[in-house]
C-alpha positions as CSV (number, residue, x, y, z in Angstrom):
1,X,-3.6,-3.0,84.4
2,X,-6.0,-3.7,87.1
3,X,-5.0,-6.5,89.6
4,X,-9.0,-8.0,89.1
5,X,-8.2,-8.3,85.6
6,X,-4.2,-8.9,85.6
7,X,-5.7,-12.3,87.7
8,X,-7.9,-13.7,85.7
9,X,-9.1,-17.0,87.1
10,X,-11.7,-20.0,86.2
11,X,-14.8,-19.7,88.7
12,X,-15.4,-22.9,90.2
13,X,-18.4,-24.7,89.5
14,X,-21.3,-24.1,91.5
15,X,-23.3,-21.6,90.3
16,X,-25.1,-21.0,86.5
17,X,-22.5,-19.8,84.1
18,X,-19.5,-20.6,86.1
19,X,-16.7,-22.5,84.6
20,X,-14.6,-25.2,85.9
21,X,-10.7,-24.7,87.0
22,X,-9.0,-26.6,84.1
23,X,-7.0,-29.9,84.7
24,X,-3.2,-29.8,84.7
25,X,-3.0,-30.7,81.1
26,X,-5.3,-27.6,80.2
27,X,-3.8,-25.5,77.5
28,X,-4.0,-21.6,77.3
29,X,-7.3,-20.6,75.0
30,X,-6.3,-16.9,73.1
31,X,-9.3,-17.1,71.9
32,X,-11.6,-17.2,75.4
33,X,-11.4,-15.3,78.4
34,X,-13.5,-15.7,81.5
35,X,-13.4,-12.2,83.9
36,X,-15.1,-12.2,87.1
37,X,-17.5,-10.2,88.4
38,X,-16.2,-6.5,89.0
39,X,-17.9,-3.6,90.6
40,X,-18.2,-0.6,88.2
41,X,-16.4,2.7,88.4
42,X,-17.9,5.6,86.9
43,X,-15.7,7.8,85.0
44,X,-14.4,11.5,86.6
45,X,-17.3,13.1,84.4
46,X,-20.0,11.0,85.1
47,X,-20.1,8.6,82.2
48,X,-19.9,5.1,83.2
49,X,-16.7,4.1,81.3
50,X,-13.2,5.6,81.7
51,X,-11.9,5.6,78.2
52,X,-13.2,6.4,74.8
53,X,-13.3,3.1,73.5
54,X,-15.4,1.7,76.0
55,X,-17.9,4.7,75.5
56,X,-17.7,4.6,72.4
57,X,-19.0,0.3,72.8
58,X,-21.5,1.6,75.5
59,X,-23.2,4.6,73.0
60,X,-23.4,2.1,70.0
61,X,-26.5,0.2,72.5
62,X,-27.9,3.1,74.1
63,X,-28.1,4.7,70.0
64,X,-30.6,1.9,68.9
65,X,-31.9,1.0,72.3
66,X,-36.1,1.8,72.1
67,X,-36.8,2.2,75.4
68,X,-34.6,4.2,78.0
69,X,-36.3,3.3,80.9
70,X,-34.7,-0.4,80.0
71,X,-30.8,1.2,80.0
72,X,-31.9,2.5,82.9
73,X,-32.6,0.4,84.8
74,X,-29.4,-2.0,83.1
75,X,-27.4,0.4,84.4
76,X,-28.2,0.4,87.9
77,X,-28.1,-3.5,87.6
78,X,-24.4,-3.3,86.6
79,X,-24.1,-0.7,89.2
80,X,-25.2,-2.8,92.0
81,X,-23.1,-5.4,90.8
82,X,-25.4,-8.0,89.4
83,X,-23.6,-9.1,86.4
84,X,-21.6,-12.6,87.1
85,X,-18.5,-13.6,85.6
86,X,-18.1,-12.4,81.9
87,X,-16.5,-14.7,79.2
88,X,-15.6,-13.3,75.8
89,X,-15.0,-15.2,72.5
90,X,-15.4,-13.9,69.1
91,X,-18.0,-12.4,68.0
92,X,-19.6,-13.0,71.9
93,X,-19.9,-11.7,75.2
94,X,-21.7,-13.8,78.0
95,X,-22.9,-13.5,81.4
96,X,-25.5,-14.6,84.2
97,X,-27.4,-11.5,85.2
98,X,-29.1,-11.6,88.6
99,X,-32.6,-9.9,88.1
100,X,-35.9,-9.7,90.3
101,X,-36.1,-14.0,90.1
102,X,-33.7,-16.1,92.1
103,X,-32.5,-17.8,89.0
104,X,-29.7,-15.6,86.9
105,X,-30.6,-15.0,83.2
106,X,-28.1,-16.2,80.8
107,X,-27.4,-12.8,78.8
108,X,-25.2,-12.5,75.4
109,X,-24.2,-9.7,73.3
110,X,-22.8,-10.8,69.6
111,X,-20.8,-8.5,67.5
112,X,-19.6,-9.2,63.9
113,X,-15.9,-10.5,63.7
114,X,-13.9,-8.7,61.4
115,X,-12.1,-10.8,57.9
116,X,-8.6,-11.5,56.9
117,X,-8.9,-8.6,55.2
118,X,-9.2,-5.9,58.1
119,X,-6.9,-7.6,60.2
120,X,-4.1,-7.5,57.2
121,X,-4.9,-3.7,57.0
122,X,-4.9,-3.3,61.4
123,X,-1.7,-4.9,61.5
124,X,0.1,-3.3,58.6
125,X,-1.1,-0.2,59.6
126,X,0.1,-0.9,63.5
127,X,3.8,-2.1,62.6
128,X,4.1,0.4,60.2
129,X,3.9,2.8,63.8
130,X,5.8,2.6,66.5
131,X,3.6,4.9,68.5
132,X,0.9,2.5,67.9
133,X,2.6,0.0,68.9
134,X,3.9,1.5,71.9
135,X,0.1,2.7,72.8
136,X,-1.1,-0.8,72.4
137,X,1.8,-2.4,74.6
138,X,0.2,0.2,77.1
139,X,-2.9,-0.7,77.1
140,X,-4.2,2.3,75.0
141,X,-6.2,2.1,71.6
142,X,-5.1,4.8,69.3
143,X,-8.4,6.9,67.3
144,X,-6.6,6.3,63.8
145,X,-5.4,2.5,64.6
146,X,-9.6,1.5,66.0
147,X,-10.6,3.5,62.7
148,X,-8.5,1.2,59.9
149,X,-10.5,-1.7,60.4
150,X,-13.5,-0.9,62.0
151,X,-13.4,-2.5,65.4
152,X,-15.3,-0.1,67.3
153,X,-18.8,-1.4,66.9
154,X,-21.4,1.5,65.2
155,X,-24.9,1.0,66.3
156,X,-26.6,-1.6,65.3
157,X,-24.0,-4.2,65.5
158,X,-24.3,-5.2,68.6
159,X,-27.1,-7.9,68.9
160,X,-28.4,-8.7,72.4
161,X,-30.0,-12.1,73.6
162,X,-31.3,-12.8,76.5
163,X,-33.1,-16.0,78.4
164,X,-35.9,-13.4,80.3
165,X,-39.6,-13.2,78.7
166,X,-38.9,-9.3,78.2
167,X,-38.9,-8.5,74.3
168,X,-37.5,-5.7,74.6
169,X,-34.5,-3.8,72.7
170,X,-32.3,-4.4,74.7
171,X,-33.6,-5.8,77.8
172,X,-32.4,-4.3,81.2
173,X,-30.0,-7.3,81.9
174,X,-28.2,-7.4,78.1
175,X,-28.3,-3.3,78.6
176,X,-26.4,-4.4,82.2
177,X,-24.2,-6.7,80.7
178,X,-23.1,-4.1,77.9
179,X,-22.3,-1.7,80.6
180,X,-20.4,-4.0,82.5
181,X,-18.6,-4.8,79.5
182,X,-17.0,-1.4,78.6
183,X,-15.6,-1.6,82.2
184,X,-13.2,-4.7,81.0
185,X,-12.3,-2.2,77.6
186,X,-11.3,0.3,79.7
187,X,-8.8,-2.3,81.9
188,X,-7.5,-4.0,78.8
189,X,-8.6,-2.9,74.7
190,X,-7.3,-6.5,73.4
191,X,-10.6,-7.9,74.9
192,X,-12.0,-5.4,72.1
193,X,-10.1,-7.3,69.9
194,X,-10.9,-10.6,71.5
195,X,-14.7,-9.8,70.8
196,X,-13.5,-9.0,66.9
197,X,-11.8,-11.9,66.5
198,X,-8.8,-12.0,67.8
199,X,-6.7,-12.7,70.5
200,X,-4.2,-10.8,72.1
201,X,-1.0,-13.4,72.1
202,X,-2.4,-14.2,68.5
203,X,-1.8,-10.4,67.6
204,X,1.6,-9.6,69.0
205,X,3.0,-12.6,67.5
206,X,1.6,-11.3,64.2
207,X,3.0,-7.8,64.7
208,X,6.2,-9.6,65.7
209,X,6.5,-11.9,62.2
210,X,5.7,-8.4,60.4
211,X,8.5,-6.7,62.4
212,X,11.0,-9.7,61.6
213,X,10.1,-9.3,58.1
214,X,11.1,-5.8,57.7
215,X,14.2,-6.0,59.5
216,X,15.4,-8.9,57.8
217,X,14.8,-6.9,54.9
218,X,16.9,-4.2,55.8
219,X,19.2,-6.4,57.2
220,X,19.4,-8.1,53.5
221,X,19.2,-5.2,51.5
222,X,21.4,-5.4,48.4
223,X,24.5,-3.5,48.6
224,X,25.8,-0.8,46.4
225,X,28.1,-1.7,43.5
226,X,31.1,-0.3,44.2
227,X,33.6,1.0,41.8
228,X,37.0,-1.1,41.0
229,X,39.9,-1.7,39.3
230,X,42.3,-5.1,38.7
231,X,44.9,-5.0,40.6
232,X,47.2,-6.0,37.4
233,X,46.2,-2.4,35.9
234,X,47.4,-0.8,39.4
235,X,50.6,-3.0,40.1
236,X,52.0,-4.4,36.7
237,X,54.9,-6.5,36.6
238,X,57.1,-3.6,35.5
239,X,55.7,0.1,34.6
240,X,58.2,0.7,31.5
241,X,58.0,4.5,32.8
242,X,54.4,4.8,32.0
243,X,52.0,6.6,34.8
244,X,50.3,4.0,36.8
245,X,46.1,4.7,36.8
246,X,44.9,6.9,39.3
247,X,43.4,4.9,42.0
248,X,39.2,4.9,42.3
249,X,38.1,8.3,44.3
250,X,37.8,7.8,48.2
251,X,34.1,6.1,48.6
252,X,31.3,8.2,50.1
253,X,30.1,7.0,53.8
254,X,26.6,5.8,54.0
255,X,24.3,7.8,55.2
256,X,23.8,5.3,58.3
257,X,25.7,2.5,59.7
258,X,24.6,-1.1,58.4
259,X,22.8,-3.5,60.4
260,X,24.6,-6.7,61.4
261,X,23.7,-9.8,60.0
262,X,21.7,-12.2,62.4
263,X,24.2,-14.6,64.5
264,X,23.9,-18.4,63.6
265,X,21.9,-20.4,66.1
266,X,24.5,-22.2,68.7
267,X,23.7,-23.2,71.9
268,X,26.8,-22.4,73.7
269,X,27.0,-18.8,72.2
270,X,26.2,-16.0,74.0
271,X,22.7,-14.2,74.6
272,X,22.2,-13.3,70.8
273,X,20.4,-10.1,71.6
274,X,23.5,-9.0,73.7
275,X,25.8,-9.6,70.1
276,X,23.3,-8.1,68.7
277,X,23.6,-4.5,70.3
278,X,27.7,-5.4,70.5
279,X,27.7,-5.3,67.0
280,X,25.0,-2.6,66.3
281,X,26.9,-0.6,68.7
282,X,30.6,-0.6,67.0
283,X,28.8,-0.4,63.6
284,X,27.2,3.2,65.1
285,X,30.1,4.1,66.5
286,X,32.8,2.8,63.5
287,X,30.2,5.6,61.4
288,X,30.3,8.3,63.5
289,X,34.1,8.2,63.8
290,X,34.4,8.0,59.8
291,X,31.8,10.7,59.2
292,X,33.0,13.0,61.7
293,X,35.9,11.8,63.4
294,X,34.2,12.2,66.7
295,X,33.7,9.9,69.6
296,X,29.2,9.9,69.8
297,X,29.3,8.2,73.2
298,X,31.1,10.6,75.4
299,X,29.0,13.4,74.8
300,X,26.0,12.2,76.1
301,X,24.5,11.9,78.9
302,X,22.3,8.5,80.8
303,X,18.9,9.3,79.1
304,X,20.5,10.1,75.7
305,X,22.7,7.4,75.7
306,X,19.8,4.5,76.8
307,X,17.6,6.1,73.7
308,X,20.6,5.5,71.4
309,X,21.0,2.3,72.6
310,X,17.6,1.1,71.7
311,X,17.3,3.2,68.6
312,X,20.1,0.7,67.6
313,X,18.0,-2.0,68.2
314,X,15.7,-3.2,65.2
315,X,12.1,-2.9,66.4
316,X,10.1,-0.8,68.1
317,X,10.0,-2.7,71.9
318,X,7.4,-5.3,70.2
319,X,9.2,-8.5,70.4
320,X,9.7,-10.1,73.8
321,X,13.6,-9.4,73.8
322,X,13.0,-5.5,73.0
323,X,10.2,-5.4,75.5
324,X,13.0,-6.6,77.7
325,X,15.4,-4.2,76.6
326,X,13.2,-0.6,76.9
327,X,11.4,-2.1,80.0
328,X,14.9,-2.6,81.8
329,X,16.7,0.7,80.3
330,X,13.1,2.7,81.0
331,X,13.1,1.5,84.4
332,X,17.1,2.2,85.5
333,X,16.2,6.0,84.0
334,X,12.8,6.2,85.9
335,X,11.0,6.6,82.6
336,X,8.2,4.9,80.8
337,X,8.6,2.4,78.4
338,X,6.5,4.7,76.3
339,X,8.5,7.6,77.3
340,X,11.3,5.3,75.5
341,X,9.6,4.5,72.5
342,X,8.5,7.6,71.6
343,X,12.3,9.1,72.2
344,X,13.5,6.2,69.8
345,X,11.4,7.5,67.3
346,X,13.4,10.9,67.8
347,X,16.6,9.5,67.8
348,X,16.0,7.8,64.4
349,X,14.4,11.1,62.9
350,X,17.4,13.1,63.8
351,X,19.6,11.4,66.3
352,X,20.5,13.6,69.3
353,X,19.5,16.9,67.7
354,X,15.9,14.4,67.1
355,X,15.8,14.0,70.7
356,X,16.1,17.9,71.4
357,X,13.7,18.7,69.6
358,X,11.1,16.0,71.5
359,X,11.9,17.7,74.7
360,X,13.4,20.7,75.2
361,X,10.8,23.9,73.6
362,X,11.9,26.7,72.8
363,X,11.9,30.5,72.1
364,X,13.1,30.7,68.1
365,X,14.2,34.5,67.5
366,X,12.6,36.0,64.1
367,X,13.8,34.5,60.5
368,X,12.9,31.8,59.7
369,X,9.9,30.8,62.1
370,X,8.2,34.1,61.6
371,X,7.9,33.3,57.8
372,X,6.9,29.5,57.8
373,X,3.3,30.4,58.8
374,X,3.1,32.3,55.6
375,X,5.1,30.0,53.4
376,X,2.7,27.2,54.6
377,X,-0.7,29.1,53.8
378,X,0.8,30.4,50.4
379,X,1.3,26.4,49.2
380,X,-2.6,26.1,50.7
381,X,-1.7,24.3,53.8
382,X,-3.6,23.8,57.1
383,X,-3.5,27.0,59.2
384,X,-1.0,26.4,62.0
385,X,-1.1,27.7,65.7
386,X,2.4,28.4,66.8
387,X,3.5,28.0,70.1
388,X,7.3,28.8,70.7
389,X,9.1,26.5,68.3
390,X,6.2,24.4,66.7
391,X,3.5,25.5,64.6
392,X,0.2,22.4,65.0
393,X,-3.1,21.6,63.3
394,X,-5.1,18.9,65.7
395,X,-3.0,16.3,63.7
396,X,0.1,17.4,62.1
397,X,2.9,19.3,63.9
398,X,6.4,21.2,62.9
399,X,9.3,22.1,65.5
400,X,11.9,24.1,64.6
401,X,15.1,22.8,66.0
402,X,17.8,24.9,66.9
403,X,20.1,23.6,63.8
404,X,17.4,25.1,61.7
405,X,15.6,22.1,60.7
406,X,11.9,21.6,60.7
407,X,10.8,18.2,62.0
408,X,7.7,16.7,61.5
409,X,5.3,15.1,64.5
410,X,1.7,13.7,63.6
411,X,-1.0,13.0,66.8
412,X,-4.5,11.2,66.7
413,X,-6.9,14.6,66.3
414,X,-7.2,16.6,69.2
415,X,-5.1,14.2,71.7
416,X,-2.1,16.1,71.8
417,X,0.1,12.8,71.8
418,X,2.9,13.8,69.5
419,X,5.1,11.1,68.0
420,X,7.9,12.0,65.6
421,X,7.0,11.0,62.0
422,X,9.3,11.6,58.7
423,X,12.7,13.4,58.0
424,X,13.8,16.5,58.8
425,X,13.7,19.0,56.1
426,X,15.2,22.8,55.9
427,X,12.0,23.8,54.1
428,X,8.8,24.0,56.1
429,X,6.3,22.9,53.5
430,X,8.8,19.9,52.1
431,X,8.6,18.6,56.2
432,X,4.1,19.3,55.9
433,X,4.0,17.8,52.5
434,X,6.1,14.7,53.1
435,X,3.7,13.9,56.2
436,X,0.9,14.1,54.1
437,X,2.5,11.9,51.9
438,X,1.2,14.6,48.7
């Protein structure tokens, strides 16, 4: 993020709509944030704001707007830089804009704030994705995520309000100050959520509570019943020369390793997160030698091993100690904490062969990847364009790894920003289907 806005900082009084440096006692407001003022940068193609989401906040003024002269003019005002500090609260956005007086105009731009009810369906929508969360953490806003619950602003909801005698709709300094605007949603999208309702430290911590949730769940899942016998049918005091019973067959291994149940609070114990990925890791490993009697940590290499390790990991890098944990094993690798999430995702859809698949293309010979295009039109499925071992539509995506799988990816349309998504599946149409949950 941009230093200007990684900095925020209270203006000190002294001019209209500045705001005093709060005393030592001052608590942290999620719910207010005061920018200062920032010269524009207009965007490689010409448009004023970088991203789509600020465009898309700047279009939804300039599509009711009745005068263009007005946005206009507004923009060259934000363009010279005569748009003070901006503070944003819910539902507002406020500034001083310097005009052809001496005296600033106080300038406002209100915006519905979104319910209970399209926050409940953001955020269960968000953790149920851990390339949303990932794209949030990095400052992105994903097209399907800003579409669940409405937060882009259509036009017509934004209302501007300005101290100036001009009547217009909008007037050149709230058209300014809605320019200036999409310049803080391109450095940081939770100030879009800010201006919905919400602020960012208020989000992640729900996100994290949701993320707790479900891996206590999995964590307290009920275990199978398994089958038995008394030990006084097995070892009687004396057989008489009958048979003993057989003993109960040999008990199928799980089809992954269990999660470890959460360490007791102690203040002496070690870092819990560290017996944490102790036990996660022998649990992976105790598996993998009873499933296949092999060692899985010797055959990999740094990169591979650092994705297992997090994969382990409940979560998806959204609570602080797994921010922690991808930030430090992204950085040792020279890799993204992105580039990390969306690998986990691979792991966990197919373990190494998962991560393969994510990275390395490849040339398939004819069988099987010659006759999935047909197999997918004949159950009246998307066309798909193939490209060496994946076959795409703009949102849904099948690679053919080379142990003859087909795994499934999903991308926002058109973005090309794959993430892994469902299990792998021998049957190209099962792997489309289950994405598209039919």
């Amino acid at each position: 993020m941009n230093s200007r806005f990684a900095a925020e900082r209270r203006l000190p009084s002294g001019r209209p709509g500045a705001v005093g440096r709060p005393g030592p006692a001052a608590r942290h407001d999620d719910r207010r944030r005061t920018f200062p003022a920032v010269p524009p940068r207009a965007a490689p193609d010409g448009r004023f704001a970088a991203t789509w989401w600020g465009n898309a906040w700047v279009e939804a003024l300039e599509d009711t707007a009745l005068d263009p002269a007005r946005l206009a003019r507004g923009r060259a005002y934000a363009g010279r830089g005569q748009v003070d500090a901006i503070t944003v609260t819910p539902g507002r956005v406020v500034a001083y804009v310097h005009g052809s007086r001496p005296r600033p105009y106080r300038t406002e731009i209100r915006l519905r704030v979104l319910g209970d009810n399209d926050w409940e369906r953001f955020l269960d929508t968000a953790a149920d994705r851990p390339e949303h969360i990932a794209a949030l953490l990095d400052k992105d806003v994903p097209h399907a995520l800003a579409a669940v619950a409405d937060l882009l602003p259509a036009p017509g909801d934004l209302v501007p309000d300005c101290s100036c005698p001009d009547d217009g709709f909008p007037c050149k300094h709230a058209a300014a100050l809605c320019y200036q605007a999409s310049r803080l949603l391109d450095e940081d999208p939770f100030v879009l959520f800010l201006m919905r309702g919400r602020g960012e430290q208020e989000l992640l911590a729900a996100l994290t509570r949701r993320n707790a949730a479900r891996s206590a769940t999995e964590r307290t899942a009920t275990a199978p019943e398994l089958p038995t016998l008394p030990a006084r049918a097995v070892l009687p005091p004396s057989t008489g020369g009958r048979a003993l019973p057989p003993l109960p067959e040999p008990l199928l291994a799980p089809a992954q390793p269990g999660r470890p149940p959460l360490p007791p609070p102690d203040r002496d114990a070690p870092d819990p997160l560290a017996l944490d990925l102790l036990a996660t890791e022998a649990a992976a490993r105790a598996h993998a030698f009873l499933t296949t009697g092999r060692d899985p940590v010797a055959e990999l290499g740094p990169w591979q091993d650092a994705v297992r390790l997090a994969a382990a990991h409940p979560g998806s890098g959204l609570t602080a100690s797994t921010r922690a944990l991808y930030r430090d094993l992204a950085a040792a690798l020279d890799r993204t904490p992105t580039d990390l999430a969306r690998a986990v995702a691979a792991w966990r859809q197919g373990g190494a062969a998962g991560l393969e698949v994510l990275e390395e293309p490849w040339d398939p010979p004819a069988g099987p990847f010659d006759r999935a295009r047909p197999a997918l039109l004949a159950a009246d499925l998307p066309a798909f364009r193939p490209w060496r071992n994946r076959l795409s539509t703009r949102t849904l995506q099948l690679r053919l790894g080379r142990d003859g799988l087909w795994y499934g990816y999903e991308s926002d349309a058109d973005r090309e920003d794959w993430w892994p998504r469902g299990a792998p599946d021998a049957d190209p149409v099962g792997a489309v289907t289950a994405l598209m949950g039919r």
